[in-house]
N, C-alpha and C positions, 0 to 999 in steps of 0.2 A: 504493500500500500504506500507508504513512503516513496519507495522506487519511482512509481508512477505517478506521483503529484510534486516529487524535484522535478521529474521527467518533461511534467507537462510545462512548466516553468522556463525550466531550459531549454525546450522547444519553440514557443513565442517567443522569447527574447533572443534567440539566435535567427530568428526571421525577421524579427521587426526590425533590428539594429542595422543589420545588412538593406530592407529596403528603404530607411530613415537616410541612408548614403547615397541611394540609388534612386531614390525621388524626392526627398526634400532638400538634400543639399546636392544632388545633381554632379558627386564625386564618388562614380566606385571606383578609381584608381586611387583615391586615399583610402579605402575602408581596403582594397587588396594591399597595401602597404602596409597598414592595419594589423593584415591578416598573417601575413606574413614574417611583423615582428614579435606577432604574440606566438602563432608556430616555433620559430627559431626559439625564443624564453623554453617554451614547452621542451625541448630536450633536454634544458637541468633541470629544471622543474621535473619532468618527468621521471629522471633516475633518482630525484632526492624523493619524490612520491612515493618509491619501493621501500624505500628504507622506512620511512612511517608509519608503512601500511605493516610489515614487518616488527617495528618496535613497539607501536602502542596499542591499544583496546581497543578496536575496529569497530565497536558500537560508537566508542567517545568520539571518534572519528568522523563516523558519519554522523555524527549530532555538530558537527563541531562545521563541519563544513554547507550543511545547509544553513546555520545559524549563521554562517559568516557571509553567506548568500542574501540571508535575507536582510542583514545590517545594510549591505553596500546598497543594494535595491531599493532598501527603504530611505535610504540618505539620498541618493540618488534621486528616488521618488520627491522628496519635502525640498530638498533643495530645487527640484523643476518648477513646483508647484511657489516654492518661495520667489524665485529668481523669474517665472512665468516662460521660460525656457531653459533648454538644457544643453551644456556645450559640446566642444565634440570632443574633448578630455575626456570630460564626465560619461557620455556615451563608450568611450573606449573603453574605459573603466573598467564600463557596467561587464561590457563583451571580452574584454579580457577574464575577469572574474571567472565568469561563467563558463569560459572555455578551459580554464585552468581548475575549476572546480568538478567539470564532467572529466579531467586528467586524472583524479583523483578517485571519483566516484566508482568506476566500476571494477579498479584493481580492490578497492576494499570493500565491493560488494562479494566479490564471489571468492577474496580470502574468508572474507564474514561465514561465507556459507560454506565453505569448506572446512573452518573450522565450528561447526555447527550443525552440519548433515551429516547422514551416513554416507559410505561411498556410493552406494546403490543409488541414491535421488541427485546426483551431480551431474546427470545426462538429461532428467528431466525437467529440473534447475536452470540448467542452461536454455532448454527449448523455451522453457516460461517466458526467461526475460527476452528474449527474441520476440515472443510475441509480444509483451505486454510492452517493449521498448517502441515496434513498428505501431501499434495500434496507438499509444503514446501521442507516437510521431504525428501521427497521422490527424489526429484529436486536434494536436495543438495548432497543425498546421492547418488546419480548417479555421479554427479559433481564431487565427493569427490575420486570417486574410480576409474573415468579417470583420474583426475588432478595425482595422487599420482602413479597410473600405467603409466600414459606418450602415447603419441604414435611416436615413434621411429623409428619403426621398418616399419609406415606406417600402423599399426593397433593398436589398442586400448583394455586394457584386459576388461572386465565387468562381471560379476558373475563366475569366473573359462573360460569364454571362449573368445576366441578373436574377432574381430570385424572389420573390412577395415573403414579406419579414412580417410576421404578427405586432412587428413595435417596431419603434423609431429611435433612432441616436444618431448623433455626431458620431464621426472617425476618432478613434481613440489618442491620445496624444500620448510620447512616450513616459513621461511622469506618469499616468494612469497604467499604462501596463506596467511599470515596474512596479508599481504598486501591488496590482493585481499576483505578480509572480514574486515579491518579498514576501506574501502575505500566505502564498501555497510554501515556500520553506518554511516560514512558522509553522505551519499547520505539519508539512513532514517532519521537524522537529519534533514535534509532541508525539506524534506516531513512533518515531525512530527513541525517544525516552522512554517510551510504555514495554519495552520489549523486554523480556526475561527470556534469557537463553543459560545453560550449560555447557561450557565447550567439552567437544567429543574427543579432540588432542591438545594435547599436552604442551604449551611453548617454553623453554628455557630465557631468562635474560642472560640478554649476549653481553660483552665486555667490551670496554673503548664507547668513541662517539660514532655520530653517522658516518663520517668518511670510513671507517675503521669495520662499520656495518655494512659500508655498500659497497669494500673491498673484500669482506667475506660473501657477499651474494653473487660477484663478480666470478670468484673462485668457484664458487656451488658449478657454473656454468662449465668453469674451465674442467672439472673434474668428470663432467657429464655432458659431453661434449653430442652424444644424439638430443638431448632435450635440447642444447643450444640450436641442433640442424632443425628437427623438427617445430619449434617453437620458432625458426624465423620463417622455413619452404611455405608450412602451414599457411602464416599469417601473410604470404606476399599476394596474396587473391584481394585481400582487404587493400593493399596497396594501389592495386589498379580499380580497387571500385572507387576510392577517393578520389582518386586521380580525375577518373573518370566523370563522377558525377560533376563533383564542384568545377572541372575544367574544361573538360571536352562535351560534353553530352550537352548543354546550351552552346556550344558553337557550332555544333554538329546538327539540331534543330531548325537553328535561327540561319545558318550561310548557307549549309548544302540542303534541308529539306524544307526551307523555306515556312516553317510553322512560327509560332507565336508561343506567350508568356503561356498561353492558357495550355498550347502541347503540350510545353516544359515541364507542367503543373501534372498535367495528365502521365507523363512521362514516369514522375514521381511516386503517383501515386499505384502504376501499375508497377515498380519497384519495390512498394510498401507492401501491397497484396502476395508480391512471391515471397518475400521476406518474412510474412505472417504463414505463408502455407510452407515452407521450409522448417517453421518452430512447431510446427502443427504436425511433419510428416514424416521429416528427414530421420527419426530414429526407428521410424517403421517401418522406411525403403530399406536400411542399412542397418537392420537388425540382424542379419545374418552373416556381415560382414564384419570386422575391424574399424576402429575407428582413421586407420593411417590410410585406411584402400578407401573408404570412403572421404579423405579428404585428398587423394590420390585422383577418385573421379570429380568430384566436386570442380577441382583445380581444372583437371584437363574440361569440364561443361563451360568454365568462365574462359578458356582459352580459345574455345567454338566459337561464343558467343561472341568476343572481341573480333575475330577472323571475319567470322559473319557480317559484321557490323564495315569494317576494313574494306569487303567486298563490293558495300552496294546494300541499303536498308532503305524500304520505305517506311512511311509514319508507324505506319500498322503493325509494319513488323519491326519495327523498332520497341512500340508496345512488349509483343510476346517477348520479344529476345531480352527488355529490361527485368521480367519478371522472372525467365530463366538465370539471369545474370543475378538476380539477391537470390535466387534457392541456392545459387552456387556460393557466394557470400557467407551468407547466413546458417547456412547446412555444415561449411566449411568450421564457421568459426561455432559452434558448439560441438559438434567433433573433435576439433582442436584443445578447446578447454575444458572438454570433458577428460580428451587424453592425459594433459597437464597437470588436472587438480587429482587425478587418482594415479601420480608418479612424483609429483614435488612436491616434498614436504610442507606441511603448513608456516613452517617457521622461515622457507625462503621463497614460498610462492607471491609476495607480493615484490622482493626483488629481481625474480628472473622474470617477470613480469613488464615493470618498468625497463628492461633494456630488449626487449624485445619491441615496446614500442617505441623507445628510441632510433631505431635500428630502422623501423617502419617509418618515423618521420623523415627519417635520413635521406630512404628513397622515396619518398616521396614529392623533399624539396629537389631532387636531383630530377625526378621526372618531369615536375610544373617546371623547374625552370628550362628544360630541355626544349619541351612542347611550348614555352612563350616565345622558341624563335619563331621569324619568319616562315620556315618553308614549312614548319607544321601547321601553325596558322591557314596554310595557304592548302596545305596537302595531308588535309587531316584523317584521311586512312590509314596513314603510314602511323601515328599515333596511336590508333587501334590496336594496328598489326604488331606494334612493339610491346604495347600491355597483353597481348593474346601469348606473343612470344615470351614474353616473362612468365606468365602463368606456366604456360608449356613448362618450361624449362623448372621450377617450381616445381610439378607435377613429376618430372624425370627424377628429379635431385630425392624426393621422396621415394619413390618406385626403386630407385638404386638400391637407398640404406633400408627397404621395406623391411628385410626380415631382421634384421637388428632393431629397429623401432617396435615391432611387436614383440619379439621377446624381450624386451626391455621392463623389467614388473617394479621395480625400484629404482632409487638415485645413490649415487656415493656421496657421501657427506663431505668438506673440509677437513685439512687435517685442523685448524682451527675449531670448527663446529664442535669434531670428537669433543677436542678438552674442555671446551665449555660445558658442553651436553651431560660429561661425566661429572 
């Protein structure tokens, strides 16, 4: 319940902020500048996040970070409403916050739930928050494009068309939503206080500071050297949906298929649909399988998909193929973190954790800023075919170490870890 009312919060404000750049001050090359240097932050932020998630009580954690959500939102909120506008500091802020708060959020939801489930409910765990993450998504993104369209007029806009609204309002100003999404962290707060859990394992306190912690989770990796392969091949699928969604897939719309905001929109949301039936299905197709051969096809479906798209895509079937493209996604990465949470200890899964998605941001700025030159601009199949070919190649590098990743049923500890442990 909490999950999904931060969720809904951080879903309107990551929509509104981006289109407050993009129609009222009529600069999204500042809000991509923007984006770009709260990204870059995100890779120390991101390795110091494992160590936290690692050191302290992961309920305090997640109390700790919604509250610190809803401070800035609510400051943010009085001061618009004091000041009668809101700057574009203060907007960064807000967007920064928020993006550095969802960095944090979900390596300590599923250390949380890992140290608090059985092993047996960590596959069905994982499918939950896939759905309830996409339907989430989905909620607030609907939310987000009445609230800022208004209904005024007595209708309401939604995807390019209009719609008869049982009531009337102005367009929402950003002081009022931050309000609204300060006001859902309080609320997840109190939800996220009320919880009584038993943990199921065991943590020891480790010895030294954080540097001293995030060079013992460093080592966990260097000692286990398949969890490092398979925790990066796995997660390079995610790498090209990023890539993909936020960069390529509106210029691939708007230049070569010649559609509109309302496609894009549509685009989306046939994305959110496969991604909902992935968390709904993917442990039933591949119940008879492994979780390494199921993120082996997974990988190789998003590499089709890319190829596909590389080739030659109309609207329509840019639809089906988006929908294909999150079962691959989405199927992928509960597989992946199903395999993860039932092989690494709970005492260093929130560090191998954090370098794993550093590792993912890594290529990620390697790939946008590859695809910002000219001839991809200009000859944007070729940007497909490179995200299908990473997959591919992904998909091979697992297939290789297959049978060492299956028999793989444990982790080797630090020779560190030992002595503490004892």
């Amino acid at each position: 319940m909490a999950n999904t009312i931060s969720g809904f919060s951080q879903g309107i404000t990551v929509i509104a902020i981006p289109w407050y750049f993009s129609d009222t001050l009529d600069s999204p090359g500042l809000f991509g500048k923007i984006y770009m240097a709260v990204t870059i932050v995100s890779l120390f932020w991101g390795l110091y996040v494992g160590t936290l998630v690692d050191r302290y009580n992961r309920k305090h954690l997640f109390l700790l970070e919604n509250l610190a959500g809803a401070f800035i939102l609510l400051t943010a909120s009085a001061y618009g409403f004091y000041a009668g506008e809101v700057s574009v500091a203060l907007v960064s802020l807000v967007f920064a916050s928020t993006f550095w708060i969802y960095n944090i959020h979900y390596p300590t939801l599923y250390a949380f739930a890992q140290e608090i489930l059985e092993r047996d409910q960590y596959q069905k765990l994982a499918s939950y928050i896939e759905v309830q993450g996409q339907l989430t998504t989905m909620i607030a993104g609907a939310m987000a494009a009445i609230l800022l369209s208004g209904a005024s007029s007595g209708n309401f806009e939604f995807l390019g068309q209009e719609y008869p609204a049982p009531f009337s309002f102005e367009a929402w100003s950003l002081p009022k939503i931050f309000l609204l999404d300060g006001c859902t962290y309080l609320l997840s707060s109190l939800v996220i206080a009320s919880i009584a859990f038993v943990p199921l394992v065991k943590r020891y306190k480790e010895g030294g500071g954080v540097i001293a912690q995030l060079k013992t989770g460093i080592e966990f990796l260097k000692v286990n050297p398949s969890i490092f392969l398979f925790g990066n091949a796995a997660y390079f699928i995610f790498v090209t949906i990023m890539v993909a969604n936020f960069f390529l897939f509106p210029n691939l719309i708007k230049s070569v298929l010649n559609g509109s905001g309302s496609d894009y929109a549509i685009a989306e949301m046939a994305y959110a649909l496969g991604a909902i039936g992935a968390g709904l299905f993917v442990r039933y197709i591949f119940n008879r399988t492994n979780y390494v051969m199921a993120c082996i096809v997974l990988s190789l479906l998003g590499a089709a998909v890319f190829f596909s798209i590389s080739y030659g895509v109309s609207m329509m079937g840019l639809l089906v193929l988006m929908a294909f493209l999150a079962l691959s996604n989405s199927g992928s990465r509960i597989m992946r973190i199903t395999y993860l949470m039932e092989r690494i200890p709970n005492q260093f899964i929130g560090r191998a954790g954090s370098v794993f998605q550093v590792i993912n941001v890594v290529f990620r700025i390697i790939l946008i800023g590859s695809f910002s030159l000219a001839f991809f601009t200009e000859n944007i199949s070729y940007a497909f075919f490179i995200l299908g070919f990473g997959a591919f190649i992904a998909a091979l590098i697992l297939l290789k170490n297959y049978r060492t990743l299956v028999n793989l049923k444990s982790c080797n500890l630090p020779e560190q870890a030992k002595s503490e442990q004892l």
